[in-house]
C-alpha positions as CSV (number, residue, x, y, z in Angstrom):
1,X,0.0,0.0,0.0
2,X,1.3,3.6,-0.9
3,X,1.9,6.3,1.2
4,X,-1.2,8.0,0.2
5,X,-3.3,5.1,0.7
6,X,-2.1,4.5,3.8
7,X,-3.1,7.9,4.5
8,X,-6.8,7.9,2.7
9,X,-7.1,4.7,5.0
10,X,-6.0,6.5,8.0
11,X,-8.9,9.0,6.9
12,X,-11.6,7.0,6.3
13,X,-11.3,5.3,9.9
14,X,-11.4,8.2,11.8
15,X,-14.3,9.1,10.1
16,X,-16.2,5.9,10.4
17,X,-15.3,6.8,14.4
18,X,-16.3,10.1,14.4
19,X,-19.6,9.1,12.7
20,X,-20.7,7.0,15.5
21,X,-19.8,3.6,14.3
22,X,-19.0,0.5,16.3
23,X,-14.9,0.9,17.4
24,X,-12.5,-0.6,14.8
25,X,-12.2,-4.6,15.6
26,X,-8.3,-4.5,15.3
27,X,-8.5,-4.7,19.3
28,X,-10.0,-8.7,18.9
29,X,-11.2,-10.0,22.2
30,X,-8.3,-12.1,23.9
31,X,-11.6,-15.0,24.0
32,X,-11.5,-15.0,19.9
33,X,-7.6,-14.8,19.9
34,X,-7.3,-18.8,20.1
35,X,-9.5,-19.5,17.6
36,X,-8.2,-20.8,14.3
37,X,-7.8,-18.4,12.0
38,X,-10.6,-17.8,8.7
39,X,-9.7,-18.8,5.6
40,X,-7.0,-16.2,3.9
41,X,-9.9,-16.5,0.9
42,X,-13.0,-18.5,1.9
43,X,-14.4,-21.0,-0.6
44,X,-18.4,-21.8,0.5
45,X,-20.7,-23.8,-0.7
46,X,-24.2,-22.6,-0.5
47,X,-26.5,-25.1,1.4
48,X,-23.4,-27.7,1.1
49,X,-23.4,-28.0,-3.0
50,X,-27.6,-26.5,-4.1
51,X,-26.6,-26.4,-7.8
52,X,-25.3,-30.0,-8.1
53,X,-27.4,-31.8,-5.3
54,X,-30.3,-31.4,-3.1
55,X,-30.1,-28.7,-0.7
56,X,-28.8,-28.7,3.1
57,X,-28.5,-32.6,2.8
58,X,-26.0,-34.6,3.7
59,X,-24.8,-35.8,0.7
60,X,-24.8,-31.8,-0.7
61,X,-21.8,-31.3,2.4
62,X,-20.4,-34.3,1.6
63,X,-19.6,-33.4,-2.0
64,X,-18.9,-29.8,-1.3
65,X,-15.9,-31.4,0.8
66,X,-15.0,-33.4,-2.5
67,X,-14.8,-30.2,-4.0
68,X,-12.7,-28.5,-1.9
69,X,-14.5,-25.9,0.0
70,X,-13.4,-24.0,3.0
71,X,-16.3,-23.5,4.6
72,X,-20.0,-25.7,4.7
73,X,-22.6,-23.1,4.8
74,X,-26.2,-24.5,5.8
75,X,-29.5,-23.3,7.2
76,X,-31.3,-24.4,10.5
77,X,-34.8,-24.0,12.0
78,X,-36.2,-25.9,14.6
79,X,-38.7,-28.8,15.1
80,X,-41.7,-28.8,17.4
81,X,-39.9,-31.3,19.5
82,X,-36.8,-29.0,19.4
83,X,-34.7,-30.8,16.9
84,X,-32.2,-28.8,15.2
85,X,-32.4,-29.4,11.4
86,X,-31.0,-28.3,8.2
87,X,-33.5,-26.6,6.0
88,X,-34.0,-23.5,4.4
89,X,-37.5,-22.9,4.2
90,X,-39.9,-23.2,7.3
91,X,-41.9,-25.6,5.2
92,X,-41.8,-28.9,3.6
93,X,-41.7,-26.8,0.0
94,X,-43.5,-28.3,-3.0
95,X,-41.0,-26.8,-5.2
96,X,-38.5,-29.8,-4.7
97,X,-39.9,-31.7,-2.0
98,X,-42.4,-34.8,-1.9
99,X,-44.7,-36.5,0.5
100,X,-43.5,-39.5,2.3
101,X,-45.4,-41.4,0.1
102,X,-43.7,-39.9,-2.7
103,X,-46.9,-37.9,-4.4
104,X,-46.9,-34.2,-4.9
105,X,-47.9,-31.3,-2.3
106,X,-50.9,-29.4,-3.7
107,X,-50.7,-25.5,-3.8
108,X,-53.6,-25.8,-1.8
109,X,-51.3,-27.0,1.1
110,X,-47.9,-25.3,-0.2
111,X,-47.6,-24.1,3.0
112,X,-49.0,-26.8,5.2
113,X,-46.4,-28.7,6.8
114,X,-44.2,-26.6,9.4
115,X,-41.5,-28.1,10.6
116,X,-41.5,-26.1,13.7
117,X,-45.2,-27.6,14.4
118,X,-44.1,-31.3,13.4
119,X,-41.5,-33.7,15.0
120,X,-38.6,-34.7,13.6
121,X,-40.0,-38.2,13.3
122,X,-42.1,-37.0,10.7
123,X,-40.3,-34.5,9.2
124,X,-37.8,-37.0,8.3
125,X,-40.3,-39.0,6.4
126,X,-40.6,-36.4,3.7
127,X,-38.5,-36.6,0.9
128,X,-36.5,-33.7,-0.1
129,X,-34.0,-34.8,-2.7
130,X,-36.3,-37.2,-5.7
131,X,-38.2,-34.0,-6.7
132,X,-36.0,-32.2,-9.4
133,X,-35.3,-28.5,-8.4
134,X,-36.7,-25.8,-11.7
135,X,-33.9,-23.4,-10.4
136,X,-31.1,-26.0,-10.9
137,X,-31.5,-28.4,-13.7
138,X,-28.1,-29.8,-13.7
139,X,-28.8,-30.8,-10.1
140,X,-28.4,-34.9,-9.2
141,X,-31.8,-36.0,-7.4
142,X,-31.6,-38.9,-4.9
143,X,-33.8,-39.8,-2.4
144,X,-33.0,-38.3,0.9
145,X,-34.0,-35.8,3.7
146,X,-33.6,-33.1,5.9
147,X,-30.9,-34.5,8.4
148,X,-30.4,-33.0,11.9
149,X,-27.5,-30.8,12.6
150,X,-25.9,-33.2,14.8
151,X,-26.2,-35.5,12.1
152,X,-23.6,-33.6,9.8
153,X,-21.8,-32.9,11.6
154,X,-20.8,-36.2,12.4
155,X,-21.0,-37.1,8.9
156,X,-19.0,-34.0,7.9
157,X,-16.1,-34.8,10.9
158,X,-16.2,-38.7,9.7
159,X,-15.5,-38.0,6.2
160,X,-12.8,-35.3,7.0
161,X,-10.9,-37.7,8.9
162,X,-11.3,-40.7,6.8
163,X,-10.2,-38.2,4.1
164,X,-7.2,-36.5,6.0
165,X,-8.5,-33.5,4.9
166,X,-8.2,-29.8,6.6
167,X,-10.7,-28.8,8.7
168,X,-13.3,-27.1,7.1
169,X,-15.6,-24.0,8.9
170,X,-19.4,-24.2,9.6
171,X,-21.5,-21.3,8.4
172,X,-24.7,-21.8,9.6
173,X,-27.9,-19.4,9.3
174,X,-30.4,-18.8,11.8
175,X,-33.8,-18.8,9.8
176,X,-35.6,-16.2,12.0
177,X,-37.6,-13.3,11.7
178,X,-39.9,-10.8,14.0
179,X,-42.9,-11.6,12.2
180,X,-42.8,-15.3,12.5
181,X,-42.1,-16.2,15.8
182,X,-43.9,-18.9,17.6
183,X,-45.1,-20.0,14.1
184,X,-42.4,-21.0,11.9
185,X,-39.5,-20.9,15.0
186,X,-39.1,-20.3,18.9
187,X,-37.5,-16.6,20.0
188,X,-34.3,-16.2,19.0
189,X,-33.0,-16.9,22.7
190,X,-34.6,-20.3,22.8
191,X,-33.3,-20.8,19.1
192,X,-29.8,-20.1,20.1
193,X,-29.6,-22.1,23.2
194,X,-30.8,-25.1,21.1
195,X,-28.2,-24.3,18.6
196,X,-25.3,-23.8,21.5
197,X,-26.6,-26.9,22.8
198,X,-25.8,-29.2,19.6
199,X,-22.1,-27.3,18.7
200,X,-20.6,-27.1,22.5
201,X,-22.1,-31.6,22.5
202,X,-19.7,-31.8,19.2
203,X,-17.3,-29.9,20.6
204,X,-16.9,-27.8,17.1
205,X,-18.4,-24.1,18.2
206,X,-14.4,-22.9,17.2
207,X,-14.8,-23.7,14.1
208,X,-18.5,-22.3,13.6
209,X,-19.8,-19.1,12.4
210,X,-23.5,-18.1,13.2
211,X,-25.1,-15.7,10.5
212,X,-28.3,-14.8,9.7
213,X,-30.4,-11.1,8.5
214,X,-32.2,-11.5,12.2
215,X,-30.0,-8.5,14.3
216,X,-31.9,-10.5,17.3
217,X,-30.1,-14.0,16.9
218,X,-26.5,-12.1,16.5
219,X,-27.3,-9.8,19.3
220,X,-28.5,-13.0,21.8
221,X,-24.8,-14.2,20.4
222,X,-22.9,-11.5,21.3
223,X,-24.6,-10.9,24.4
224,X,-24.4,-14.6,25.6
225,X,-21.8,-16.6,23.8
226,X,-19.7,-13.5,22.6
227,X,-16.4,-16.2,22.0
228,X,-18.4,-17.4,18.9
229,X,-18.5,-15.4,15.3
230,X,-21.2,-13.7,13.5
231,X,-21.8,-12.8,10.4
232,X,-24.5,-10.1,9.4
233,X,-26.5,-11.1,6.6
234,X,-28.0,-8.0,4.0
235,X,-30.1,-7.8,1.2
236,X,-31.5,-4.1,2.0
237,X,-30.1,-1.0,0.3
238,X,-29.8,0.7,3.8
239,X,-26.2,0.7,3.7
240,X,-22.9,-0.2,6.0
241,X,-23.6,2.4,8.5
242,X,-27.3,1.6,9.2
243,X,-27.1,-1.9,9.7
244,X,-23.9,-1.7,11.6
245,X,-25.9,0.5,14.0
246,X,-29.1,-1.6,13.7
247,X,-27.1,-4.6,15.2
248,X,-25.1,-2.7,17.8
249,X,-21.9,-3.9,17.2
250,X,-19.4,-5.0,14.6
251,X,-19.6,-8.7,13.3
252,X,-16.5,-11.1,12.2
253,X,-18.2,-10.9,8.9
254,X,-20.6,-8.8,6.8
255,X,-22.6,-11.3,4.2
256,X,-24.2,-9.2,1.7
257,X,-26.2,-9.8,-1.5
258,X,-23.4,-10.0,-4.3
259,X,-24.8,-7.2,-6.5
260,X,-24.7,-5.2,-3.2
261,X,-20.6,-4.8,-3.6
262,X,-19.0,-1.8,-4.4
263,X,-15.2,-1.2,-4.0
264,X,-16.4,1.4,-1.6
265,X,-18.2,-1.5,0.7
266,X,-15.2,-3.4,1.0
267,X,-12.6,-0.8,1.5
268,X,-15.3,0.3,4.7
269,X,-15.3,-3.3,6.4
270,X,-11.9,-4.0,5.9
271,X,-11.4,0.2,7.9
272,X,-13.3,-1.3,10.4
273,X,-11.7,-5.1,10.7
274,X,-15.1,-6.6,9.5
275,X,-14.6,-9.4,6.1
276,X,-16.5,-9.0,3.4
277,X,-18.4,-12.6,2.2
278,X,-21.4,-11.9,-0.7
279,X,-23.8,-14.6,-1.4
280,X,-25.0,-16.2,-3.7
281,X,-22.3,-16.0,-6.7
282,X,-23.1,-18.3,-9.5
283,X,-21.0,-16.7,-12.5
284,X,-17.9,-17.6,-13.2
285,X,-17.0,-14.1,-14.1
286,X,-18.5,-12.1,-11.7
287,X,-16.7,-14.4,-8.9
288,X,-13.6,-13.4,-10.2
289,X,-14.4,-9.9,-10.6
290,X,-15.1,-9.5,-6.9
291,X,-12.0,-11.3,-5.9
292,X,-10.1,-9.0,-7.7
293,X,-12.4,-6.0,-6.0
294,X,-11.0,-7.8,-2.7
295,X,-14.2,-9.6,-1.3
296,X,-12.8,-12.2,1.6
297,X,-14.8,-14.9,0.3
298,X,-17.8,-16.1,-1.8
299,X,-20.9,-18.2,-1.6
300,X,-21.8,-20.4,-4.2
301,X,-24.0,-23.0,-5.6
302,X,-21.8,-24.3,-7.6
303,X,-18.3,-24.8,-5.1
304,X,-16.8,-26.9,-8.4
305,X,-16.6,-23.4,-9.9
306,X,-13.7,-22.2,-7.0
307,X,-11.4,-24.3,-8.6
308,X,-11.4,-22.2,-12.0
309,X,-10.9,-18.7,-9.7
């Protein structure tokens, strides 16, 4: 860096401190100083591998590790009989996903099956891999189903040993919102302390990141497990500043939509410690165009693409 970057750099953090911001995270708590270090450029693959296998299933992590990636990243809600699972929606979702019986859902009940109102037992029975996906039609469908958390993680740590392969980070999403609690999941509290529950049993929380677009799950975090990461998740146009404010403090990681980057973005996070990981990234081009803009990472749903950055 030149002498008058350095000094534009200089700049543009005092500013950020002067505005009101969270303080600069280059003062990292001594509790997150032992924890391995992130990836120097983080490879993740978007609900384990979405583009070439059925979503947050095992087999979608499992082949994500095949490919290389740095990082799992996965979605969770909660059963009625408080069952940490991977899935993305709240829903059994017609789109991709069958009875147990192996018939269609009806639009009439597109929105029927809740997973927080049904026990694993029976959530299990769906199937939510035979369906083909319309988004992804070079997807592979097998039949399978949305596992518990516990349940890849043991499959994850199995394979990685068996495979002597590095250890890989967990970036897992906290499906909650405002509006839908007590329908589609508990209060973030409860949802966290379930969460907590399954990583600190594994003994893996180190090697975990917790994200999500809910400020309330990352807030419960910092408040009560503030040795674990965070990553704020953004799809608004507010900007840097507002949702730094909106949270309260500064995450390990800011997880925007990718068409959301600007040089300017990235230069801001790094000012205030904070990497910069977009989502969802499916070009080829465009993943290489914000690695050269200096994004930290990417999130894709095609992880056999990092291999070509």
């Amino acid at each position: 860096m030149h002498l008058r970057q350095i000094f534009a750099f200089v700049i543009l953090c005092l500013a950020y401190t002067s505005a009101g911001l969270p303080p600069l995270m280059a003062q990292t708590p001594a509790f997150k100083k032992d924890l391995p270090q992130l990836p120097t450029f983080d490879t993740e693959g978007h609900r384990g591998a979405r583009g070439l296998l059925p979503e947050n299933t095992i087999p979608a992590m499992i082949k994500a590790l095949e490919l290389g990636v740095t990082t799992l990243e996965m979605d969770t809600h909660i059963t009625k009989d408080g069952q940490v699972i991977l899935s993305h929606d709240p829903y059994i979702n017609r789109e991709h996903e069958l009875l147990p019986n192996g018939h269609e859902i009806t639009v009439k009940d597109k929105k029927k099956y809740v997973l927080y109102q049904l026990d694993y037992d029976k959530v299990k029975a769906f199937d939510a891999g035979s369906k083909q996906h319309p988004k992804f039609p070079d997807q592979q469908t097998l039949a399978t189903y949305k596992p518990l958390l516990s349940e890849v993680i043991d499959s994850v740590q199995a394979y990685i040993k068996k495979h002597q392969l590095p250890q890989v980070f967990y970036n897992i999403e906290t499906k909650t919102k405002p509006s839908t609690d007590g329908k589609y999941h508990p209060e973030p509290k409860q949802f966290i302390k379930l969460l907590m529950d399954v990583l600190e049993e594994k003994e893996i929380r180190q090697w975990v990141i917790i994200q999500s677009f809910d400020v309330r799950t990352l807030q419960v975090l910092h408040d009560k497990y503030p040795h674990m990461r965070t990553s704020l998740l953004v799809e608004n146009l507010k900007g840097l500043e507002r949702n730094l404010q909106s949270l309260g403090f500064n995450p390990d990681i800011y997880s925007p939509y990718y068409k959301l980057v600007i040089p300017k973005l990235i230069e801001n996070c790094h000012c205030l410690g904070i990497k910069v990981i977009p989502w969802t990234v499916n070009n080829l081009e465009e993943m290489k165009q914000l690695k050269a803009a200096g994004v930290d990472g990417l999130i894709s749903d095609y992880p056999n693409l990092f291999k070509e950055l």
